[in-house]
C-alpha positions as semicolon CSV with decimal commas, in nm:
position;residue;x (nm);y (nm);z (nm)
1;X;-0,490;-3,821;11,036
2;X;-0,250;-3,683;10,781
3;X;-0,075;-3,958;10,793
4;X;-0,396;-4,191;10,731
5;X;-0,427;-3,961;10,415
6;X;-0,086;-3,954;10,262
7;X;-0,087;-4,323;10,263
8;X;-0,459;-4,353;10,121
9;X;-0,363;-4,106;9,865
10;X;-0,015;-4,290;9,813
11;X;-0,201;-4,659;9,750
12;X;-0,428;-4,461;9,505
13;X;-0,097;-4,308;9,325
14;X;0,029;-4,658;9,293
15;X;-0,262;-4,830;9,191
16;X;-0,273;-4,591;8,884
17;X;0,078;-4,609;8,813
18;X;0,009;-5,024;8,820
19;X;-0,243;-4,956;8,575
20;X;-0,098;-4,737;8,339
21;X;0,265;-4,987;8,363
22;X;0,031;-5,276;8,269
23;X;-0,170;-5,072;7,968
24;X;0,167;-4,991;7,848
25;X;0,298;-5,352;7,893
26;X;0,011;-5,502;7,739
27;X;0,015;-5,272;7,392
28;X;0,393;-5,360;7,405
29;X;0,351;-5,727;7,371
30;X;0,054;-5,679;7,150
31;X;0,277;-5,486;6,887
32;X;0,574;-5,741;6,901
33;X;0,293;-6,053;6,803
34;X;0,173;-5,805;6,573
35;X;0,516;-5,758;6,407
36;X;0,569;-6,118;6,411
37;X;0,263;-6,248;6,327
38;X;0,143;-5,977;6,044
39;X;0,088;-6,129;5,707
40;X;0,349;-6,115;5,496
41;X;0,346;-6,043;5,055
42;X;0,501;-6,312;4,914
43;X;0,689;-6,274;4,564
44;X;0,399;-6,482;4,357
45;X;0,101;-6,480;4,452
46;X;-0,271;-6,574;4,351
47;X;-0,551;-6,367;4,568
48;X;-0,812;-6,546;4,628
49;X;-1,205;-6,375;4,688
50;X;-1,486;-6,564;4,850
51;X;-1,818;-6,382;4,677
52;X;-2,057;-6,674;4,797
53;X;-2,210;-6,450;5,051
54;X;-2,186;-6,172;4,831
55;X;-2,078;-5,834;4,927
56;X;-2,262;-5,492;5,034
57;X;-2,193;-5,154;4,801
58;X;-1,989;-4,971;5,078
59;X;-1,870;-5,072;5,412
60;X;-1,933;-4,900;5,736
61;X;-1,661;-4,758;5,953
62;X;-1,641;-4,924;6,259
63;X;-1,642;-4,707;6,642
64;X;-1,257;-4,696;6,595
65;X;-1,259;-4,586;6,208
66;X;-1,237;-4,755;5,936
67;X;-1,086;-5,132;5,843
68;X;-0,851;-5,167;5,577
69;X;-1,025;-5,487;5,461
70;X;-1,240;-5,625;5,174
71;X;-1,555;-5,568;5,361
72;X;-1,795;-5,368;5,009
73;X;-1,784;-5,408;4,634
74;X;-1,601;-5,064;4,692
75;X;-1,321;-5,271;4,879
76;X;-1,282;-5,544;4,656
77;X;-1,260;-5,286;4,330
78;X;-1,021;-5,114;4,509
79;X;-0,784;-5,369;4,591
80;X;-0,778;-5,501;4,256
81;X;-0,681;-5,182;4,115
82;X;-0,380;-5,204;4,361
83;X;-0,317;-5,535;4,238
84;X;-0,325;-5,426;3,883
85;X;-0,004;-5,289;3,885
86;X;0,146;-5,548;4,095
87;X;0,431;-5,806;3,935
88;X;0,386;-6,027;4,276
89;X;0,035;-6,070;4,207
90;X;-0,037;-6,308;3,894
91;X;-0,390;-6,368;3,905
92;X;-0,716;-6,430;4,112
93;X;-0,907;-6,680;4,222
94;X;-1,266;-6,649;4,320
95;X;-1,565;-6,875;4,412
96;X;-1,913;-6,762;4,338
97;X;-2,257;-6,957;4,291
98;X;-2,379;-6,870;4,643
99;X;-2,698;-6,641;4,469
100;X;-2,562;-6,311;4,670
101;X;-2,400;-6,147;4,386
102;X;-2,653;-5,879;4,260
103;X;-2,643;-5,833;3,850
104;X;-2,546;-5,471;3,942
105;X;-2,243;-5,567;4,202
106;X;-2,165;-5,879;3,910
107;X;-2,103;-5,512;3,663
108;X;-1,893;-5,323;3,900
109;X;-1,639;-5,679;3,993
110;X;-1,692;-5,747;3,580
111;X;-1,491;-5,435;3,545
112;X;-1,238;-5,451;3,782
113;X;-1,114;-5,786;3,710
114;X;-1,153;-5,731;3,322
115;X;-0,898;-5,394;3,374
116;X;-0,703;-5,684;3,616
117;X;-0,685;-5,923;3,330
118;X;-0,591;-5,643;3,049
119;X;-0,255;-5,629;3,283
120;X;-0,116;-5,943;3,212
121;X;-0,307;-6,156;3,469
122;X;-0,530;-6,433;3,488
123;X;-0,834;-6,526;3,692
124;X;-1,031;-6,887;3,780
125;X;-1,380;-6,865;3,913
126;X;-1,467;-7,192;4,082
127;X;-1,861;-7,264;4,233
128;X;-1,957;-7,572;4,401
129;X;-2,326;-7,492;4,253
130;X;-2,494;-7,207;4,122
131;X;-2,764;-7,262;4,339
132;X;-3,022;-6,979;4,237
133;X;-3,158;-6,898;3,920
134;X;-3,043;-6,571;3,884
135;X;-2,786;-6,411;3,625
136;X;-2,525;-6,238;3,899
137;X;-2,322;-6,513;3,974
138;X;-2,269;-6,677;3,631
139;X;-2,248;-6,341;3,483
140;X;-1,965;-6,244;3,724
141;X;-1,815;-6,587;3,692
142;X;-1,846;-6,547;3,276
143;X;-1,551;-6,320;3,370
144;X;-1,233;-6,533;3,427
145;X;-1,045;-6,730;3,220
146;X;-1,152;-7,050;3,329
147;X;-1,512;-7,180;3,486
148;X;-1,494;-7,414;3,752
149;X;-1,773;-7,636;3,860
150;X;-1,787;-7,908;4,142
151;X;-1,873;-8,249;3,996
152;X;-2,236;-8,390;4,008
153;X;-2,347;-8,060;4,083
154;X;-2,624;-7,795;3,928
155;X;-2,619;-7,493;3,737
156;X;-2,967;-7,288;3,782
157;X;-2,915;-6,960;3,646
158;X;-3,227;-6,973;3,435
159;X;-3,316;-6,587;3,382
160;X;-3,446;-6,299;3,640
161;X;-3,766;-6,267;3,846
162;X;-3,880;-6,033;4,117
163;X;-4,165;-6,041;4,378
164;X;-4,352;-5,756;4,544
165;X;-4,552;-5,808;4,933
166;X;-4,835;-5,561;4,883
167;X;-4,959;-5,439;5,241
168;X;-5,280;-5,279;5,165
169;X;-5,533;-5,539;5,235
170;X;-5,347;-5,600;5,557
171;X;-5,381;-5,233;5,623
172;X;-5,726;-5,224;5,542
173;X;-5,812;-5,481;5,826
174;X;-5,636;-5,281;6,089
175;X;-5,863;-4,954;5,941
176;X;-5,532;-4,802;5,893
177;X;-5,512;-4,516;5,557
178;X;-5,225;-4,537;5,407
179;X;-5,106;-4,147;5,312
180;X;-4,840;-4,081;4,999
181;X;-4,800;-3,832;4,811
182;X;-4,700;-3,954;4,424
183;X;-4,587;-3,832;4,105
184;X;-4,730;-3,970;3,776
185;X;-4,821;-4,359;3,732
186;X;-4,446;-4,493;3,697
187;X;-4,322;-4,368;4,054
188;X;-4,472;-4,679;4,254
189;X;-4,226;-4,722;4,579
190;X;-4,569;-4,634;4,742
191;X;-4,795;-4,919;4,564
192;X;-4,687;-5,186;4,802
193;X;-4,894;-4,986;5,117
194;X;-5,146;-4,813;4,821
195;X;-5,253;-5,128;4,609
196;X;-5,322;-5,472;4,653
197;X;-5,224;-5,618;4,336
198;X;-4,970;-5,427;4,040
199;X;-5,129;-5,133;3,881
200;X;-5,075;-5,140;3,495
201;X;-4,789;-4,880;3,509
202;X;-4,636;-5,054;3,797
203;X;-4,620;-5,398;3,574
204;X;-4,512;-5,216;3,280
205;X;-4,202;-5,038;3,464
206;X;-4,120;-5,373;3,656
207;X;-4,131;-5,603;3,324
208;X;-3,902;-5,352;3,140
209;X;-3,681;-5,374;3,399
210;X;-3,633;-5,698;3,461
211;X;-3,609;-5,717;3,051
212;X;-3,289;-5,465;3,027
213;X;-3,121;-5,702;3,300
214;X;-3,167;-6,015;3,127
215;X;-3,094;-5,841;2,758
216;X;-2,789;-5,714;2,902
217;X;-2,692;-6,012;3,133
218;X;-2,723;-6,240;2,869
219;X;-2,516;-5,999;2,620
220;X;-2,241;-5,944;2,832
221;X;-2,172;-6,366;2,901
222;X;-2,207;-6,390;2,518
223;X;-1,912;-6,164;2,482
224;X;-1,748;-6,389;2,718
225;X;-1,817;-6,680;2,638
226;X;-1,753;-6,619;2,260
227;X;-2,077;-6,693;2,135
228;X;-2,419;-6,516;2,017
229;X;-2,663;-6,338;2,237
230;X;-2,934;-6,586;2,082
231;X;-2,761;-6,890;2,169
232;X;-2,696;-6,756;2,511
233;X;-3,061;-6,717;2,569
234;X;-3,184;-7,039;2,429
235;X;-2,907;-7,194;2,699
236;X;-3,047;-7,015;2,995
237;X;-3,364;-7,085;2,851
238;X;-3,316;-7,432;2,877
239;X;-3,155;-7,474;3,211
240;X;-3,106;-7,644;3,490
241;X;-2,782;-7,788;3,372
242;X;-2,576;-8,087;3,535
243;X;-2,222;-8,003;3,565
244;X;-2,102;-8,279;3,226
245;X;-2,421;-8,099;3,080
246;X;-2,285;-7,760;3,160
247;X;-1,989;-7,851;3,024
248;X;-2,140;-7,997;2,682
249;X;-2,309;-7,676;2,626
250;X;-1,954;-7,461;2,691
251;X;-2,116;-7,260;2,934
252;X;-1,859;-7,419;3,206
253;X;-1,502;-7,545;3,117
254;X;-1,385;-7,770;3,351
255;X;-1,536;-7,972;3,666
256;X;-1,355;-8,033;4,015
257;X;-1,347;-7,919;4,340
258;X;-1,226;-7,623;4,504
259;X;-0,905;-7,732;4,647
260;X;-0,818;-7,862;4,259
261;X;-0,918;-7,542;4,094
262;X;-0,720;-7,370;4,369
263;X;-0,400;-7,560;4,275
264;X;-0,436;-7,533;3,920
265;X;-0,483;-7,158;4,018
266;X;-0,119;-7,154;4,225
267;X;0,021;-7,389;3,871
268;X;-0,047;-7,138;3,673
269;X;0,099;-6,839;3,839
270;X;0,441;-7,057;3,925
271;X;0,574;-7,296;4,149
272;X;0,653;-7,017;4,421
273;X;0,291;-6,885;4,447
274;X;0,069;-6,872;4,751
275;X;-0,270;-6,723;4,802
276;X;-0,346;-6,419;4,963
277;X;-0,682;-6,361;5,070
278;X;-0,769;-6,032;4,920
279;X;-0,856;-5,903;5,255
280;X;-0,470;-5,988;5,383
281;X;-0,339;-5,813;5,008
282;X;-0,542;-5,497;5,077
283;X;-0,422;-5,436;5,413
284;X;-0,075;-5,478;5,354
285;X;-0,089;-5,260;5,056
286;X;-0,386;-5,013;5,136
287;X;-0,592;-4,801;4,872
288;X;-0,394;-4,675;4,585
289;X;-0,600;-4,402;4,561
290;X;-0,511;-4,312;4,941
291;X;-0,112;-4,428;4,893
292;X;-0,011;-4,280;4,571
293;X;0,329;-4,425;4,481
C-alpha cells in the first residue's frame, strides 16, 4: 500500500515537474523569436498612420495591462511627441477619407502633427476618397504638406449635419412614461425619450452647434490652405469635387495612389528611409512622458 502511494504520488511529482520544464521551455523559445523577430528603428524613417477607421479618445487596458500601441487619439498624440524630437524620424505619412475622423479628434491630430512639422519634418496625407460629407477628414488632411488623392475618385466633404431618433411616440405605444428630471430648456439629452419632434431650444442649441464646427472647420483649412475663410466656404459649398476638379480648385495637390504617395513619402525623407507603422515606432520607443530621457 505504501508503496502503491509513493509511486502515485511520485508520477504526480513528475507530471508537474514535466509541466513546469515545458512552461519554462516554451517562454524560452518565445523570447529568442521575440529577440529576433522584434521590429527594429531604422536610421530614416517615414511613420506611416492609417486614420481610415478612425480612432477612439483613449484606449482600454487589456486583462494583462496595457499595450504599448497606437490603439486612441491619446496614443497617436503621444507617439508623435516622441517622434518630435527624433533625427531618425523625417516625416509622416497618413491616409484619411474613411469618414471616422471626428472634427474634434481632426483638432487634437491637427496639433500634434503641426508641433511635428514645427521640428523640421514633413507630412503627406493620401485618401483614396473622402467618402462622407463631413469636415474631419479633410480638415485633418488640410494638415500636411502635401494632399494626396486617388485618381477618378470623389471628394464629398460638403459641410456638417446631425440627426436625432426621438423615442417618445414609440414609448407612447408601449404606455410606457418616460421620467427625467431637467434643468432649463437648453439641457435636452432627455428630449429624444421626452419629445417627438425638436423643441425650439433643442433646435436652437443643435444649429449653433453645428454652426461653430463648420465656422471653425472651415477657418482652420483656410489657414492651411492659404486662402480666405469665404472662399473656403463657397468651395465646400459647391462640392462634390472629382479628383482633376479638386485639384483645379487647390483644395488637393496632387492625384495618385497610395503606393505612389507612399514612395514619394520615403523620396523625400532619403534614399535610406523605411516606414514604420506608428504602432511598431511607439513600442519600440514608449511614451516620453513615461521614459523621460
Amino acid at each position: 500500500m505504501w508503496s502503491w502511494f509513493l509511486a502515485r504520488l511520485k508520477g504526480i511529482f513528475n507530471l508537474f515537474a514535466s509541466l513546469i520544464i515545458f512552461i519554462v521551455l516554451l517562454v524560452l523559445v518565445s523570447s529568442i523569436i521575440g529577440a529576433f523577430t522584434q521590429p527594429r528603428i531604422p536610421s530614416d524613417m517615414v511613420l506611416t498612420i492609417d486614420l481610415r477607421d478612425g480612432l477612439p479618445d483613449s484606449s482600454r487596458n487589456s486583462f494583462f495591462g496595457p499595450e504599448q500601441k497606437v490603439s486612441s487619439v491619446v496614443d497617436a498624440v503621444t507617439a508623435l511627441a516622441a517622434a518630435e524630437a527624433d533625427e531618425r524620424v523625417k516625416g509622416a505619412f497618413i491616409r484619411v477619407g474613411g469618414g471616422s475622423v471626428s472634427p474634434s479628434t481632426a483638432q487634437e491630430l491637427r496639433a500634434a502633427l503641426k508641433s511635428f512639422k514645427a521640428k523640421g519634418k514633413f507630412v503627406i496625407s493620401h485618401a483614396q476618397a473622402f467618402y462622407t460629407g463631413g469636415m474631419g477628414d479633410y480638415m485633418l488632411a488640410a494638415a500636411a504638406d502635401e494632399i494626396w488623392l486617388q485618381p477618378v475618385s470623389e471628394m464629398n466633404t460638403t459641410g456638417v449635419a446631425t440627426t436625432s431618433m426621438f423615442f417618445r411616440g414609440l414609448l407612447d405605444k408601449i404606455n410606457a412614461v418616460p421620467q427625467f428630471e431637467q434643468r432649463y430648456e437648453f439641457k435636452n439629452a432627455a428630449n429624444v425619450y421626452t419629445e417627438k419632434d425638436y423643441t425650439a431650444a433643442h433646435r436652437e442649441a443643435t444649429t449653433r452647434l453645428l454652426e461653430s464646427i463648420f465656422e471653425s472647420s472651415t477657418a482652420t483649412i483656410a489657414a492651411d490652405r492659404k486662402k480666405t475663410r469665404d472662399e473656403v466656404v463657397a468651395l465646400i459649398n459647391n462640392a462634390p469635387y472629382l479628383t482633376q476638379e479638386a485639384i483645379d480648385a487647390k483644395l488637393i495637390d496632387k492625384q495618385g495612389y497610395d503606393d505612389e504617395a507612399e514612395d514619394a513619402a520615403l523620396a523625400k525623407a532619403g534614399d535610406k528611409a523605411e516606414l514604420k507603422t506608428l504602432s511598431e515606432y511607439f513600442q519600440l520607443v514608449g511614451s516620453p512622458w513615461h521614459n523621460p530621457g
